[in-house]
N, C-alpha and C positions, 0 to 999 in steps of 0.2 A: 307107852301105856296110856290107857284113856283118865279122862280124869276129869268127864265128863258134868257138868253143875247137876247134881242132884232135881232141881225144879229143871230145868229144861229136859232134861229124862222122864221126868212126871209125865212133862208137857207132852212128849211124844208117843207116850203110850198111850198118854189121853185120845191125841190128832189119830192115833194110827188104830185103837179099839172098833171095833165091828163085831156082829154077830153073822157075819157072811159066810154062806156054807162055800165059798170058794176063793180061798188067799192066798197068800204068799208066788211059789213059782206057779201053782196052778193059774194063778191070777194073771200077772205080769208076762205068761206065758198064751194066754188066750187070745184066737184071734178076733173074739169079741171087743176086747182092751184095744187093741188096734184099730180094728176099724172106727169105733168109740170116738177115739181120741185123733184121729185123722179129720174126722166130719169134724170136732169141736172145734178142731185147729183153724179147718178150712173157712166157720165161721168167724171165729176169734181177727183173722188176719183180713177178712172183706168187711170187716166192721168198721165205719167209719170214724169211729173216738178213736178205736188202734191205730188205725191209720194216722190220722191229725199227731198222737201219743209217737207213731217210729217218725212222723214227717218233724216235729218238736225235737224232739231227742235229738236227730242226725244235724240238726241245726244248729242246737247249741254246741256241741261237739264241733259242728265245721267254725262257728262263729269266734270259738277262741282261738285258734290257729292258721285258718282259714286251709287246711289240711283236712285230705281225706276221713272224713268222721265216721267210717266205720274199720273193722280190723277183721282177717279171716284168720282163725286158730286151727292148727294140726290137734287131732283129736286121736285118740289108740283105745282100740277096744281087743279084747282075745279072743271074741266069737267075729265081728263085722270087717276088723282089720283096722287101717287108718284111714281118716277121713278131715273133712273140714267142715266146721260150724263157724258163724258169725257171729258178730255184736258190735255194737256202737263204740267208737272208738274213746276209753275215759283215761288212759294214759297221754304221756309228751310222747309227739314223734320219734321214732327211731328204738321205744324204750319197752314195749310190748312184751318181749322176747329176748329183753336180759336178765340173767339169773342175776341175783344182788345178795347181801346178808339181808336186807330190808324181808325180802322175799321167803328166804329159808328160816329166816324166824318166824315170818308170821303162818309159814305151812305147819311149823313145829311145835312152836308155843302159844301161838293165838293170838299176836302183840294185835294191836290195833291196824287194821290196813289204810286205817282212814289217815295215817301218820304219813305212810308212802308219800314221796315229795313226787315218785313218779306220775302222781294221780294230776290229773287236772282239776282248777275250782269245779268245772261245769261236770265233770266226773264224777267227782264226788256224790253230787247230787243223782247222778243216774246212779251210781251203782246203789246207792239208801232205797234209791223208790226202785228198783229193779227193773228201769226204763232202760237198760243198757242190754238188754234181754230179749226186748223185742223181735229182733232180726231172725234170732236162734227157732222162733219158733218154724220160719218156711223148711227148716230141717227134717219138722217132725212130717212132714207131707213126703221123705224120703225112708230109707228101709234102716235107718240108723241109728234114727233116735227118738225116744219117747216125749209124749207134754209131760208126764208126771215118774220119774224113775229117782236112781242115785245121782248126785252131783257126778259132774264131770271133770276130772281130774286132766289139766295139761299132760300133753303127752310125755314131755321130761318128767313131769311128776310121777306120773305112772310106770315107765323103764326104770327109774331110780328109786323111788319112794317107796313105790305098793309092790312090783311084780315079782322082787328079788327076794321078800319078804313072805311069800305067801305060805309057807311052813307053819305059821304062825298066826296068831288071834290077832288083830279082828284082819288083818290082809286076805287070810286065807279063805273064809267066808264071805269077802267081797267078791274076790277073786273067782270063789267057785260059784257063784251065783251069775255072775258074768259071762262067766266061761259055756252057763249053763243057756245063755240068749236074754238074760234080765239087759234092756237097752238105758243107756243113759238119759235124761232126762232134763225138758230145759228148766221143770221146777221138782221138788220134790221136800223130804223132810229134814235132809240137811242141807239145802239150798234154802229153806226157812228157818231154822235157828240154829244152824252152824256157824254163819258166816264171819269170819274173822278167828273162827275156833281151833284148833290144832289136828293135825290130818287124822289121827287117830279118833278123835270125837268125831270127825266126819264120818268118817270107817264106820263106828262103833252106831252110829246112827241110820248112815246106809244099810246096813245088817237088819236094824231091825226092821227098817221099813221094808227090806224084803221080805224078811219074815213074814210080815202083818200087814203085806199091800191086800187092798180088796178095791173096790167099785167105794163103797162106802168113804175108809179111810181115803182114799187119792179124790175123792170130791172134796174129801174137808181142806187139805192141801191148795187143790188150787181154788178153791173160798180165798181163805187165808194169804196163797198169793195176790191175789184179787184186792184186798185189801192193803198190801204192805206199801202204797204209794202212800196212803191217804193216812200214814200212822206217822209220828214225832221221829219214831227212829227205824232203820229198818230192819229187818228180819235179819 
């Protein structure tokens, strides 16, 4: 059950309000959104601060172990199928892709992730400013995943967590929003104030921002990503 903070539900309705005569699936469903967001990306990733920004990142990730500093993830969708997304590598070798208690508490309860001992110092750091991200976006240039949609759930998470579950609130409304071609997202409104939060707040979050996607609201999103290097703590 969700149990979502009061002000960060404010805050979402706040981020996600529009007066746009076209939202939710109509929205996320448009191939305006698409093509949109394909050019933004295309810009986004020949820019050379980005560039400098993933060349940075992958460095410090390689400079603590002197190991491969990026990681590719099995990803599962019910409309696309499965697939694979990237990211900077912020965990110890070997450790990516082991389920732990560390892990099943903080999808459950929200514990702190930043406690993980699997995290690296220099980890740390990228997942706060959301530099460990970067990679994820040459994604969006493919038919699988959006710049601004719902977070993206490991694929274990999603076989065991969400898809067995969908009878029921808030799975069920993810689930059929999914099902319906809504594409996962490398940012979105619970990839900016879920994170560390319990799966159901993410759920409970994803929902609405289906609900209430527009053009409007998903500019103010990746605003607000845009900004989450340059803030004390991250989103």
């Amino acid at each position: 059950m969700s149990t979502i903070n009061p002000e960060i539900l404010a805050r979402a309705n706040s981020i996600m309000h529009s007066n746009s005569s076209i939202i939710g699936k109509d929205w996320w469903n448009s191939p305006v959104k698409r093509i949109y967001e394909q050019a933004l990306t295309t810009a986004i990733i020949t820019n050379p601060a980005v560039v400098s920004l993933l060349l940075y990142s992958l460095a410090r990730a390689y400079q603590y172990d002197r190991h491969k500093p990026w990681v590719t993830l099995n990803r599962c969708h019910p409309h696309y199928g499965t697939y694979q997304t990237y990211k900077v590598r912020t965990m110890k070798v070997g450790s990516e892709n082991i389920e732990t208690d560390i892990q099943s508490i903080d999808l459950l309860r929200g514990t702190d992730k930043s406690q993980d001992p699997r995290i690296t110092p220099p980890g740390k750091f990228l997942r706060k400013t959301s530099l460990d991200e970067i990679p994820g976006l040459f994604t969006v240039l493919g038919p699988n995943i959006a710049l601004v949609g719902p977070r993206n759930p490991l694929y274990s998470d999603y076989q065991t967590k969400i898809y067995p579950y969908k009878t029921r609130e808030p799975y069920k409304s993810f689930v059929d929003n999914l099902e319906q071609g809504w594409r996962y997202g490398i940012t979105g409104l619970a990839v900016l104030l879920a994170r560390g939060s319990s799966l159901d707040d993410n759920l409970t979050l994803n929902n609405l921002h289906a609900e209430k996607a527009s053009f409007i609201a998903e500019a103010r999103i990746l605003a607000l990503t845009l900004l989450v290097p340059f803030q004390k703590t991250g989103a």
